[in-house]
C-alpha positions as CSV (number, residue, x, y, z in Angstrom):
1,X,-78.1,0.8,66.7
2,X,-77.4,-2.3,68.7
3,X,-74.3,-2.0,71.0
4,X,-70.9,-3.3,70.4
5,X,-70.1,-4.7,73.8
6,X,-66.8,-6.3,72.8
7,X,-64.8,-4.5,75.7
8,X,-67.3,-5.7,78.7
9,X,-67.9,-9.2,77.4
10,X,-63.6,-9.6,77.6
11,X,-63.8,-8.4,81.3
12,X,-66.3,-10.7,81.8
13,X,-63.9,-13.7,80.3
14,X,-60.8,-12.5,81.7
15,X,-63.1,-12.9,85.8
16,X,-63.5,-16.5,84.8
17,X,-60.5,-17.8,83.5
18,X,-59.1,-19.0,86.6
19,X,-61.9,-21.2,87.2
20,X,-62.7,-22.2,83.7
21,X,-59.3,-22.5,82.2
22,X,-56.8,-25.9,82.6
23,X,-54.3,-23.3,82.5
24,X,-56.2,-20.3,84.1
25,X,-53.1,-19.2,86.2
26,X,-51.2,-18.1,83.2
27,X,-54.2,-16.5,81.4
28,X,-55.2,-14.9,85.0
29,X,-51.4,-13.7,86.4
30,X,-50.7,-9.6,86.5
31,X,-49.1,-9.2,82.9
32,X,-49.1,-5.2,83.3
33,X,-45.6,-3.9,82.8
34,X,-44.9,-7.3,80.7
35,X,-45.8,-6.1,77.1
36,X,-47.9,-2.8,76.0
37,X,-50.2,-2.4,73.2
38,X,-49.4,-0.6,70.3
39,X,-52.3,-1.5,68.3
40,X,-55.4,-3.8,68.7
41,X,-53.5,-6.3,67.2
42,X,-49.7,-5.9,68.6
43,X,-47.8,-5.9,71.5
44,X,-44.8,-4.5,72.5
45,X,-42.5,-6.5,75.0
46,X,-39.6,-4.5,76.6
47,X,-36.0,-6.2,76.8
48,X,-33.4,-4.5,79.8
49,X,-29.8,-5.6,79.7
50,X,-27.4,-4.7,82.3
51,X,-23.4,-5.2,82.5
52,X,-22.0,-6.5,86.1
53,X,-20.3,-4.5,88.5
54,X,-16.3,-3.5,88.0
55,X,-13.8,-3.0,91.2
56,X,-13.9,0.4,92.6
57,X,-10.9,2.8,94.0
58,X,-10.8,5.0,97.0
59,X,-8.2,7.2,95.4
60,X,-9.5,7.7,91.6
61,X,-12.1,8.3,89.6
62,X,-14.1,5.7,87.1
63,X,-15.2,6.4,83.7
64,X,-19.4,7.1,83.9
65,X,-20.3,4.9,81.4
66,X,-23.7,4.0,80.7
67,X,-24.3,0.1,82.2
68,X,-27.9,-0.6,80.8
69,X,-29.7,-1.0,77.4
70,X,-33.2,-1.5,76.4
71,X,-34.9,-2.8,73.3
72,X,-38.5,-3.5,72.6
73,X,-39.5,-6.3,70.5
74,X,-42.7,-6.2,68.3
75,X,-45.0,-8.9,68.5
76,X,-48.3,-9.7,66.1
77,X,-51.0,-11.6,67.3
78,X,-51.5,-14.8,65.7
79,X,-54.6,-16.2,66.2
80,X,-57.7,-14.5,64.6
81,X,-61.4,-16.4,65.9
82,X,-64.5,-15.4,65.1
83,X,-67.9,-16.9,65.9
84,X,-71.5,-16.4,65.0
85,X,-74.9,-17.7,65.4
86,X,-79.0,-17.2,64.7
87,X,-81.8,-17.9,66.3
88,X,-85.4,-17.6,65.5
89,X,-87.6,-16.0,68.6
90,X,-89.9,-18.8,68.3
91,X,-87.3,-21.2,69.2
92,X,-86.7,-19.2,72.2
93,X,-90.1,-18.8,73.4
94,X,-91.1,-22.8,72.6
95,X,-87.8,-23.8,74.5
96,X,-88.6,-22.1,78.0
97,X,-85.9,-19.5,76.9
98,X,-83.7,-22.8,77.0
99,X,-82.5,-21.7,73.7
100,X,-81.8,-18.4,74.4
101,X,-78.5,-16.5,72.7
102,X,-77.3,-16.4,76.1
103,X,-77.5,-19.5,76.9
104,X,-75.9,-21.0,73.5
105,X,-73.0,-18.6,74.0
106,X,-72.5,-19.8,77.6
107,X,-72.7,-23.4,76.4
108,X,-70.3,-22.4,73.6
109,X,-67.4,-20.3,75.6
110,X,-67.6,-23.6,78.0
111,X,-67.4,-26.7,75.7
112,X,-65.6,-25.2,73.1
113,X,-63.7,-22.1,73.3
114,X,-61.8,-23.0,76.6
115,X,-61.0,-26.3,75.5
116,X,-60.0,-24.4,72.8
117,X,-57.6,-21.8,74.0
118,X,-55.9,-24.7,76.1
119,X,-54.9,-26.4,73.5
120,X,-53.7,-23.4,71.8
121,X,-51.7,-22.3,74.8
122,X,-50.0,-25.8,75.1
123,X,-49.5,-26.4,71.6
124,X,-48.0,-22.6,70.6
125,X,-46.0,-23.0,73.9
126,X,-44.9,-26.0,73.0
127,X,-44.0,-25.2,68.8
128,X,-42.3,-21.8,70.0
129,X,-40.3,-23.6,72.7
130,X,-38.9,-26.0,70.2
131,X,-37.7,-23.5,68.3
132,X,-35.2,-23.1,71.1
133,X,-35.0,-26.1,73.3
134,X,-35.3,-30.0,73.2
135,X,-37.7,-31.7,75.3
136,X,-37.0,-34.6,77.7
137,X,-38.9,-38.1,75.8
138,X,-39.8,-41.1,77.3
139,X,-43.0,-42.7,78.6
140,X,-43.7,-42.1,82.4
141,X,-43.5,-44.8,84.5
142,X,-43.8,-45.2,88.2
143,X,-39.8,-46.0,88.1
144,X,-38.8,-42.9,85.6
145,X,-41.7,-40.1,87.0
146,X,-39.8,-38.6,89.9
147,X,-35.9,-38.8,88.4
148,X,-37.4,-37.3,85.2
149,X,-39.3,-34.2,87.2
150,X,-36.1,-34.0,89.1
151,X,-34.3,-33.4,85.9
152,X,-36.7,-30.8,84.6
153,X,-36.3,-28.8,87.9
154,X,-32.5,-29.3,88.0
155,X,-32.8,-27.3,84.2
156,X,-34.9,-24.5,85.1
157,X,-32.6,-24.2,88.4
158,X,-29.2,-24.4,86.7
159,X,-30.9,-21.4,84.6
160,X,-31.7,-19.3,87.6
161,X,-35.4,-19.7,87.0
162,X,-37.0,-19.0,90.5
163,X,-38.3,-22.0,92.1
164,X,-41.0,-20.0,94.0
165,X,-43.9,-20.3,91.7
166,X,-43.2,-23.1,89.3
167,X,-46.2,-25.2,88.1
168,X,-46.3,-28.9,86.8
169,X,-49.0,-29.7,84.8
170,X,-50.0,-33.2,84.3
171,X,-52.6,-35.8,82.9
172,X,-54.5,-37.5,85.2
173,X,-52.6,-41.1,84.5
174,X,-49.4,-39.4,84.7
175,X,-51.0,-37.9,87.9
176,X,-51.6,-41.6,89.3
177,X,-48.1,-42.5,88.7
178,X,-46.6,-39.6,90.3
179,X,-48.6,-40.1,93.7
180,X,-48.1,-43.4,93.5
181,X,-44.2,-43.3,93.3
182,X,-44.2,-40.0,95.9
183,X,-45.7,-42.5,98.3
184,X,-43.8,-45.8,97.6
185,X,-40.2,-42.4,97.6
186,X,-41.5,-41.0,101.2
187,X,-41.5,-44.7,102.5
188,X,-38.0,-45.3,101.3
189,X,-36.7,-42.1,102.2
190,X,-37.8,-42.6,105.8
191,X,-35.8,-45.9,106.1
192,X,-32.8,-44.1,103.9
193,X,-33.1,-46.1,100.8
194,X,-34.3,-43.5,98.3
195,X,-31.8,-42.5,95.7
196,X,-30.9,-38.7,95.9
197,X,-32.6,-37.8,92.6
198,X,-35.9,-39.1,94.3
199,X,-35.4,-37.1,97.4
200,X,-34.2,-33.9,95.3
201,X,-37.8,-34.8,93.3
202,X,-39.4,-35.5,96.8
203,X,-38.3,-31.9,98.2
204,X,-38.9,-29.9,94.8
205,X,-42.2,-31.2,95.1
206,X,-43.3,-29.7,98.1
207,X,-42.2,-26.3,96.0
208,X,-44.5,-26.8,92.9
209,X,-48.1,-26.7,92.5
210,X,-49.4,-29.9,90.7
211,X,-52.0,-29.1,88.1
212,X,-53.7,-31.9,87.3
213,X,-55.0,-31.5,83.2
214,X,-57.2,-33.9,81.1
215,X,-55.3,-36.1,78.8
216,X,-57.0,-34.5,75.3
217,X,-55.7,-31.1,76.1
218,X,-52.1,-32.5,76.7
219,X,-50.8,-32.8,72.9
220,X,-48.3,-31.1,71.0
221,X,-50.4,-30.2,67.9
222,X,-54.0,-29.6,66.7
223,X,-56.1,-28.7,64.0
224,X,-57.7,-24.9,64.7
225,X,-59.8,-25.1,61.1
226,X,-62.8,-25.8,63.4
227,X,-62.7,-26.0,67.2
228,X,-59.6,-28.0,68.1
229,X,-58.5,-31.3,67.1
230,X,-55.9,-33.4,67.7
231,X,-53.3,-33.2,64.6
232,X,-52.4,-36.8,63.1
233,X,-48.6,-36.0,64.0
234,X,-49.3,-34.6,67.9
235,X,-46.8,-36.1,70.2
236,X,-48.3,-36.6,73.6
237,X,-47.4,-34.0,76.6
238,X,-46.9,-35.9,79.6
239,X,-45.6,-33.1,81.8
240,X,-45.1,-29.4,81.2
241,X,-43.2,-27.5,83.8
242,X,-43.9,-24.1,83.5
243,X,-42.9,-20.8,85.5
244,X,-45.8,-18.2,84.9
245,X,-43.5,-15.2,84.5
246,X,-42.1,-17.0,81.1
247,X,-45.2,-16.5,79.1
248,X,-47.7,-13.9,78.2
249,X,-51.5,-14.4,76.9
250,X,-52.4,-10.8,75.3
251,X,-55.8,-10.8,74.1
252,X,-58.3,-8.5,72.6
253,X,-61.9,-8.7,71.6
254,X,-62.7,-6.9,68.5
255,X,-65.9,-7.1,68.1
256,X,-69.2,-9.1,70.2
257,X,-72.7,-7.7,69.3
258,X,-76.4,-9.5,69.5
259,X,-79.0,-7.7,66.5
260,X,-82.1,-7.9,67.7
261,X,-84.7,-9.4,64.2
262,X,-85.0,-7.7,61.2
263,X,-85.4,-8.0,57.3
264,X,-82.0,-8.4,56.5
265,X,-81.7,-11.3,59.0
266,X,-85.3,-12.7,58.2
267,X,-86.8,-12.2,61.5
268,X,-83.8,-13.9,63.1
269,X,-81.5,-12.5,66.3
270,X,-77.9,-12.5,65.0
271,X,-75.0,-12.9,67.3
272,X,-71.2,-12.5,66.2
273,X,-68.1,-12.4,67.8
274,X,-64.1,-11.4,67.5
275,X,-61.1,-11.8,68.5
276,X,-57.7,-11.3,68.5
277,X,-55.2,-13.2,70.9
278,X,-52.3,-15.2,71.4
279,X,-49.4,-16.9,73.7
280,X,-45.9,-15.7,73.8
281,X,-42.8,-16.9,75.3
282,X,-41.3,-13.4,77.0
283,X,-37.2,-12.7,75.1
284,X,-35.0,-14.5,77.8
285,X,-37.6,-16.4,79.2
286,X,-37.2,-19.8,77.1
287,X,-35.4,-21.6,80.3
288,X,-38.8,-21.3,82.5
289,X,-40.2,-23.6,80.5
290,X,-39.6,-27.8,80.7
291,X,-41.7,-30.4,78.7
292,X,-41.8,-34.4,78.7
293,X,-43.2,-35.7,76.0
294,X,-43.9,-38.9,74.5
295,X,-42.2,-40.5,70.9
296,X,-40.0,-37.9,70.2
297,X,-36.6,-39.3,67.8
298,X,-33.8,-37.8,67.2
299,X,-32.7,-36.6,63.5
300,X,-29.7,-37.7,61.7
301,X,-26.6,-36.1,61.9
302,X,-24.1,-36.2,59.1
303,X,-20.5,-35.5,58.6
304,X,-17.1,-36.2,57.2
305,X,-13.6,-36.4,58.3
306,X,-10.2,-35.3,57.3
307,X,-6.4,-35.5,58.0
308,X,-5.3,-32.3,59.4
309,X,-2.5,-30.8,57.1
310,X,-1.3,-28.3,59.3
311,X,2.3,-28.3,59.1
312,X,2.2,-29.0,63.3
313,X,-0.1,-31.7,62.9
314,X,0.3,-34.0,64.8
315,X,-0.5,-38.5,64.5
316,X,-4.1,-38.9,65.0
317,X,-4.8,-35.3,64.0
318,X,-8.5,-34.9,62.0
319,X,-11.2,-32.3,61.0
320,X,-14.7,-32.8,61.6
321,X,-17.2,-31.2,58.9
322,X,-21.4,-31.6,59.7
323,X,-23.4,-31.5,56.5
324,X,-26.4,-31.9,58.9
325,X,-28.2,-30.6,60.9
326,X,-27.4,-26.7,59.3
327,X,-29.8,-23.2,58.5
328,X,-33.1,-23.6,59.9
329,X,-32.7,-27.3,61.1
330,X,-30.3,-26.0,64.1
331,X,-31.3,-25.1,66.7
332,X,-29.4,-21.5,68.6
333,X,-26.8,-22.1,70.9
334,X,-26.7,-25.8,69.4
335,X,-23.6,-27.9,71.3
336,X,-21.3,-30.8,69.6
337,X,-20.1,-34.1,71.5
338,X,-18.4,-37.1,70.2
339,X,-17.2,-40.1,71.2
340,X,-14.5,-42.5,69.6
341,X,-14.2,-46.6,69.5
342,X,-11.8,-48.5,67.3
343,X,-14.4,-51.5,65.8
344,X,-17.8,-50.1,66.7
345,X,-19.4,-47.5,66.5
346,X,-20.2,-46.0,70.4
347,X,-23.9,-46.3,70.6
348,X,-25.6,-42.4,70.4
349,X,-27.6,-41.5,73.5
350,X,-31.3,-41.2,72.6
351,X,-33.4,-37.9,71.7
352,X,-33.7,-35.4,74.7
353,X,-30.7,-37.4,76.8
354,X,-28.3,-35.1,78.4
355,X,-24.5,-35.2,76.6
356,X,-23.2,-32.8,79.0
357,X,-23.9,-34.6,81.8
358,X,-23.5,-37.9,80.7
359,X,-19.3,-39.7,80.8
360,X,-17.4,-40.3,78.1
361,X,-18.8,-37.8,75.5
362,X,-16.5,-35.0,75.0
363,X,-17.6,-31.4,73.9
364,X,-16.5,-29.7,70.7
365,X,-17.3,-26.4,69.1
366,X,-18.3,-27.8,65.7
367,X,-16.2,-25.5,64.1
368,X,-14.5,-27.3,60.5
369,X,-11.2,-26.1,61.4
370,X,-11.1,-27.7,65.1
371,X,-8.4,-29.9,65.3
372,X,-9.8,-33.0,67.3
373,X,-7.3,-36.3,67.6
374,X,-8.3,-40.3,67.2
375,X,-6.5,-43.4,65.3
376,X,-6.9,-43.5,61.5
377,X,-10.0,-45.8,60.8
378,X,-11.4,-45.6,64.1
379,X,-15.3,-45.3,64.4
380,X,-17.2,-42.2,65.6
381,X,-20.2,-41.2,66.7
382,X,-21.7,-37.3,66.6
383,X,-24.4,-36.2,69.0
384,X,-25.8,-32.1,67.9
385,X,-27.4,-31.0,70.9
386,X,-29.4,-28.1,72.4
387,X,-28.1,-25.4,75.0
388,X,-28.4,-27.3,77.3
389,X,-26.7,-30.4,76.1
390,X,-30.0,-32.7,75.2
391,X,-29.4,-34.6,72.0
392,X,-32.1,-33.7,68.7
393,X,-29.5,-35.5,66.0
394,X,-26.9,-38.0,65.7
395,X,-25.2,-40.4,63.7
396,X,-22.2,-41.9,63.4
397,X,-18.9,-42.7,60.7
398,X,-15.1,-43.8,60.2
399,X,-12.5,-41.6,60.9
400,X,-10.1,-39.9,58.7
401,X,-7.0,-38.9,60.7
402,X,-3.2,-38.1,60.2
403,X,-1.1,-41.4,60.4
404,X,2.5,-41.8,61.2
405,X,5.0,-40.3,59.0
């Protein structure tokens, strides 16, 4: 009975992915203690919350009250892969062993699946974090590269991810343009020129390891029905900032056996293979994760306005009511700005710009029943942003508000 070698051909894998893989540090860190199995096809990942310390007394006594929790979310593995193959022993023997079952799968794990399961890391990571978050979008120039990076490490750091360990993947034009402008930054920063974003970029940099990846792996979606191709609608990846703690890549082979010729496989050696794996983002760890990408555009936000009729209203009084984005379309933690002009519309700041951090727009709940204030017939503009104040809607309308009297 031939041998089901599943579990030493996935040892075997798991030794070269740092070498073979575009992202091999994340498929190679120590996961153990991230997640545990609790079947061949699901994982386990373990959630601890803790409250903050209270003031103490030297002359009393404090309640003993229990200052942790822990919860373990369920996860199933997504992606299923199987692959198979025949060969007749003559085509072995006439081939110098060239053609060998071996040798295809070698040729095969190299050319396809790794290409393979770096697309599907990017691409899940990239689905799953937009779930959540809103990328930063623009085409990289030599001008834009190092304020942009500084941005994305300014996030991650206003979100206490640890800067030790942080890795910037890249394509190898984007690559170009970053040297580039890191040499051009260095020379103005010795005469005192550089703007502080490109020194903050220029130090940050000497923190991150740069990874550079081939362009055809860099793209938000692909097709899995055979191999991996690029999906019609795939935005291109120009930079993905990534912490390794943030992510987990559980896999499990299933199955990998080689029959040897017989009847039923007329006189053939049969090889198949299977798998279970996929990519996670760890609960809490959505913040370790930055992208830039290419052609995103933001969606359109509607609303309506109304008088307030409080009985304490006061002139100028309204109520702001968002028809758009709602349900599955909003993103959690989702933040509101607006900005008022009296003949014009304010111009909306453009997908994956940063409201909170940008003058003039001012921060609401959303709420219907907040009470905001502007003159009757004034124009308005809505921005719906992320958690972290980068803008995925907007749109803009007149203003109803309480007049005089």
């Amino acid at each position: 009975m031939p041998t089901n070698y599943a579990s030493m051909y996935a040892r075997s894998l798991s030794q070269q992915y740092p070498y073979v893989l575009r992202f091999g540090a994340l498929y190679a860190r120590n996961q153990e203690g991230d997640y545990r199995w609790t079947t061949a096809h699901t994982v386990e990942v373990p959630s601890v919350q803790v409250t903050g310390r209270v003031d103490g007394s030297r002359s009393s006594f404090f309640d003993r009250v229990q200052r942790h929790s822990n919860t373990w979310t369920s996860l199933t593995l997504r992606n299923h892969r199987i692959w198979s193959d025949f060969i007749h022993p003559r085509d072995i023997a006439e081939t110098n062993e060239a053609l060998s079952i071996q040798n295809i799968t070698q040729v095969m794990n190299q050319t396809e699946k790794f290409p393979e399961k770096d697309k599907y890391l990017l691409s899940t990571v990239y689905a799953d974090w937009m779930k959540e978050r809103v990328p930063i979008s623009d085409t990289l120039t030599s001008a834009n590269i190092l304020p942009y990076f500084d941005k994305m490490m300014e996030a991650m750091t206003e979100r206490n991810v640890p800067l030790a360990g942080r890795l910037l993947y890249i394509t190898p034009p984007g690559n170009t343009l970053l040297k580039n402008a890191t040499a051009w930054a260095r020379n103005q920063s010795i005469n005192g020129s550089a703007e502080m974003a490109v020194q903050r970029a220029l130090s940050y940099l000497d923190s991150v390891k740069v990874e550079e990846v081939p362009s055809d792996i860099m793209w938000s979606k692909f097709d899995f029905t055979v191999g991996a191709v690029k999906a019609g609608d795939a935005k291109k990846v120009q930079m993905f900032l990534v912490h390794p703690s943030a992510v987990i890549t559980p896999e499990n082979y299933d199955f990998a056996q080689l029959d040897p010729p017989s009847a039923g496989s007329q006189g053939k050696y049969e090889y198949f293979e299977e798998s279970f794996e996929d990519v996670f983002i760890l609960p809490g760890k959505v913040d370790g994760i930055e992208f830039l990408v290419a052609g995103m555009s933001s969606g359109s936000a509607t609303f309506s306005t109304a008088a307030s009729t409080a009985a304490d209203a006061q002139t100028g009084d309204f109520k702001v009511t968002i028809s758009a984005p709602t349900g599955n379309n909003l993103l959690p933690g989702s933040r509101y700005f607006y900005k008022e002009q009296a003949s014009t519309a304010p111009a909306a700041l453009a997908y994956g710009e940063n409201a909170a951090n940008t003058s003039g727009w001012t921060e609401f709940d959303g709420a219907a029943t907040t009470i905001l204030n502007a003159t009757n017939g004034h124009k308005l503009t809505l921005l719906v942003c992320d958690a972290n104040g980068r803008v995925y809607a907007s749109g803009n309308g007149n203003i109803t508000s309480k007049t005089s009297g």
